[in-house]
N, C-alpha and C positions, 0 to 999 in steps of 0.2 A: 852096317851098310855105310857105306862111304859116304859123305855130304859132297853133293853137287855143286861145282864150281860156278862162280854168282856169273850172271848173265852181266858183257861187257858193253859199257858207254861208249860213245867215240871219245877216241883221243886212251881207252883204257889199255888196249895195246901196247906198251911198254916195255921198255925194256933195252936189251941190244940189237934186235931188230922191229922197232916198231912198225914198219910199214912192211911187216912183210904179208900182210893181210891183205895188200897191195899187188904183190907180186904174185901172190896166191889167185887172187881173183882173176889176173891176166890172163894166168897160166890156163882157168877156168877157160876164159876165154878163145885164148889162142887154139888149143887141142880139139874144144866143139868146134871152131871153124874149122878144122884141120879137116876131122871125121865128118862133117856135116858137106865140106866141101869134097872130098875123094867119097864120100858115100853119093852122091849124085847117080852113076853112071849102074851101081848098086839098086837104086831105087826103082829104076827101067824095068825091074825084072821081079825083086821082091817088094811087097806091099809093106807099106811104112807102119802098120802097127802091128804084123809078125815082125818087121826088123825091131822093133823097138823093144816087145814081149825077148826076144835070142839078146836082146841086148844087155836087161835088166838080168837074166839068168847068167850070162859071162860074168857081171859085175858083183853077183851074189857069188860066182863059183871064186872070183880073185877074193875078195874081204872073208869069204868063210874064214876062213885059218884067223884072221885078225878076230872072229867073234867066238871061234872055239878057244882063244887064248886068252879072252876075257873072262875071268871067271866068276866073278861076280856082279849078277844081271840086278837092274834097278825093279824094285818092287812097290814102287809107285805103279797104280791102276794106270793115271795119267799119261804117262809115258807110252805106255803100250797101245793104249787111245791114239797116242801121237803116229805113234809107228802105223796104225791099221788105215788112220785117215790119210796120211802121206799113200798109202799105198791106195786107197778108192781115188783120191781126190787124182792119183800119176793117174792112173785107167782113166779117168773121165774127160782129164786136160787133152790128153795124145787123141782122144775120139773126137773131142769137140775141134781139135785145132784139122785134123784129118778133112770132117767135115767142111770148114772153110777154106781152108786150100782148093777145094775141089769147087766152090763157088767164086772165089775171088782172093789166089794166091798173095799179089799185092800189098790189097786190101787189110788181112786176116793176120800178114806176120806185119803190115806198119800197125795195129792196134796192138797186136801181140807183142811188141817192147812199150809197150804201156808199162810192164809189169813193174817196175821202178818207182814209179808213181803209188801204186796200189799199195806196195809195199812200203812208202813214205805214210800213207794214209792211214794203215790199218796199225803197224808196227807200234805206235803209239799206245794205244787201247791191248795188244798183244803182250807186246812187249815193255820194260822201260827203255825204251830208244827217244829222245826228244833231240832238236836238231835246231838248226839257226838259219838265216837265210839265203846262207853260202850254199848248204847244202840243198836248201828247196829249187834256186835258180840250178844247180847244176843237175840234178835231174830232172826240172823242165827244159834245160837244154840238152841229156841226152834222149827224152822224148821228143823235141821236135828233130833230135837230128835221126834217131829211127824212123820218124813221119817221113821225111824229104829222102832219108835214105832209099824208100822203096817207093816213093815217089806218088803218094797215094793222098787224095783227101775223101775218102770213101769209109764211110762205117761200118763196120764189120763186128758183128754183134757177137761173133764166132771168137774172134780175136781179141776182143775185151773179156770175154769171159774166159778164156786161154790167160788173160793178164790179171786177173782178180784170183785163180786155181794157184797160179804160178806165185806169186804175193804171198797167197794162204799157205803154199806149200815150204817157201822158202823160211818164215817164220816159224811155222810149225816145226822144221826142222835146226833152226836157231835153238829152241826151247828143247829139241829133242838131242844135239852135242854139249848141250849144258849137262846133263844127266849120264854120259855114255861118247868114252873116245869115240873120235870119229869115224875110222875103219871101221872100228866093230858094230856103229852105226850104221853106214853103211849098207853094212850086211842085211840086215833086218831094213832096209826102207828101199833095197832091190829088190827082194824077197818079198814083199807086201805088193812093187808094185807089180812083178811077176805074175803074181796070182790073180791081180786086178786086171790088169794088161789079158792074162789067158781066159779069163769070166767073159771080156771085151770082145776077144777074138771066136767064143764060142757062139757069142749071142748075134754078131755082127754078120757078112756075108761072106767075110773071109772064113768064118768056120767050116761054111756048110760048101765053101769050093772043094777042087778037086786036091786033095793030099799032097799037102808039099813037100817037097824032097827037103827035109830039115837039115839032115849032115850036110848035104853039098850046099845050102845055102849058110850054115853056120862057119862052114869054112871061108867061104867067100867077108863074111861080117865079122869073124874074129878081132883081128884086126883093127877094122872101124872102133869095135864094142870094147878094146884094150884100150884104145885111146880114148875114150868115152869116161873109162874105169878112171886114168890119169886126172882128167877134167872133175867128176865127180868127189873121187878125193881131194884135188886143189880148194873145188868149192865150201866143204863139208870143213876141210882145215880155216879156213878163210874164215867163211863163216862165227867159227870157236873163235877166234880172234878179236872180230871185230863185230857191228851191228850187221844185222841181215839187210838193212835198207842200202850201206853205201856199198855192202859186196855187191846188193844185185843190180845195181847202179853200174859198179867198175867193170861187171861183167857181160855187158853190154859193148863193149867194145870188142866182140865177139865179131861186127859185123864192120868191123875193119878191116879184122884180118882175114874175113870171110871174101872182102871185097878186093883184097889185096891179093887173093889163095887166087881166085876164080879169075882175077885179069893178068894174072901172069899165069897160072896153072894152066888154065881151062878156057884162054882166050875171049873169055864172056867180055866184051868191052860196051856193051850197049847202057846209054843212060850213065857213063861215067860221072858224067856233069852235075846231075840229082845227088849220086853217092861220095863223090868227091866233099860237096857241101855238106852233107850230112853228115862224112867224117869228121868234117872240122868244127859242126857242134858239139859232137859226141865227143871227142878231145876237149875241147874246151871246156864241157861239164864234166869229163871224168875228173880233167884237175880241180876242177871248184870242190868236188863231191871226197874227194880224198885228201884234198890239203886246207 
């Protein structure tokens, strides 16, 4: 069996492109606001955790071929521990965050980029990731610029736990492209969270509705769920790269471009003023967090 490549420090990225963990994360970035912005008008009509279940099946249908070309699977127990929890813990985040949205939308995604944070905290004890105070100020400033972005001082107990899921997830997933390119990873942490996501949807209310017309909404999602696949391998590449804390840190500037998609795309210009400021923290800690 192959020996797994050692889990990297900051600054271990080297090479001819070091900061491409950088440009990786953005991409992360830029592609979920793309799909998360043109999926809007999509959401009117399909409930957000069958789109997300058709989503995780798209992204498991593209990475197959990269895991059937992998041909030799890690046989460490651990790993596959990693794999099954990634996938309970994706079902549980998508319901918990579902639930808050529907009490207090705001509220539930300003706690929900908490996840930076969480991920600073835990990553430690997880991982060897140790960090200095560049890097602490620059993710409490792109958490207060997600707070001001959505313009909230309300707790949301929904969205904190959305940002400790999303933390665990992302490290667990750190640990799991050390073991396993990350396509072919991938595959298997669609695949888990598929299965988790369909347990979710059977138990939920969305099961026992009336039969959805699945082709014709897959058609409609395709699309969305390809650019999704895009983003999740930027991440997964990122990730291998660099430490799981400043990726999910840089990839928070998701809500830039989110903000940027939606006032030019989508005419949304309400409260510019809140996200305008809140962009210019989240810039400011991105560059703390990355340089």
């Amino acid at each position: 069996m192959r020996a797994a490549p050692p889990l990297l420090t900051p600054g271990a990225a080297s090479g001819k492109l070091p900061r491409m963990w950088v440009i990786l994360s953005i991409g992360t970035a830029l592609t979920n606001a793309l799909w998360t912005a043109l999926a809007k008008p999509v959401l009117q009509e399909i409930p957000p955790l069958r789109m997300m279940l058709q989503f995780r099946l798209v992204i498991a249908a593209v990475f197959l071929p990269a895991f059937l070309w992998h041909r030799e699977l890690p046989r460490d127990v651990g790993f596959w521990l990693i794999v099954l929890s990634i996938g309970v813990l994706n079902g549980i985040r998508w319901v918990v965050i579902m639930h808050g949205v529907r009490q207090n939308y705001f509220s539930t995604y300003g706690m929900y980029n908490t996840a930076p944070l969480f991920t600073l905290l835990l990553a430690p004890a997880m991982l060897p990731e140790r960090f200095g105070p560049a890097v602490w100020l620059g993710v409490l400033a792109v958490i207060a610029g997600g707070i001001v972005f959505y313009h909230t001082s309300r707790l949301s107990l929904y969205g904190l736990v959305g940002a400790v899921l999303t933390a665990i997830i992302n490290i667990l997933s750190k640990r799991g492209v050390s073991q396993m390119e990350p396509s072919a990873f991938l595959f298997l942490v669609a695949a888990s969270a598929a299965v988790a996501l369909t347990v979710a949807h059977l138990l939920t209310d969305q099961g026992k509705a009336e039969r959805p017309a699945w082709g014709k909404e897959l058609r409609r999602i395709l699309p969305l769920a390809l650019l999704c696949a895009v983003g999740a391998a930027c991440f997964f590449y990122a990730i291998r790269l660099d430490t799981a804390t400043r990726v999910t840190a840089v990839c928070r500037t998701n809500l830039i471009f989110g903000f940027l998609l939606s006032y030019l795309l989508l005419r949304e210009r309400g409260q510019w003023q809140w996200k305008v400021a809140g962009t210019a923290l989240i810039l400011l800690g991105t560059i703390a967090v990355a340089w």
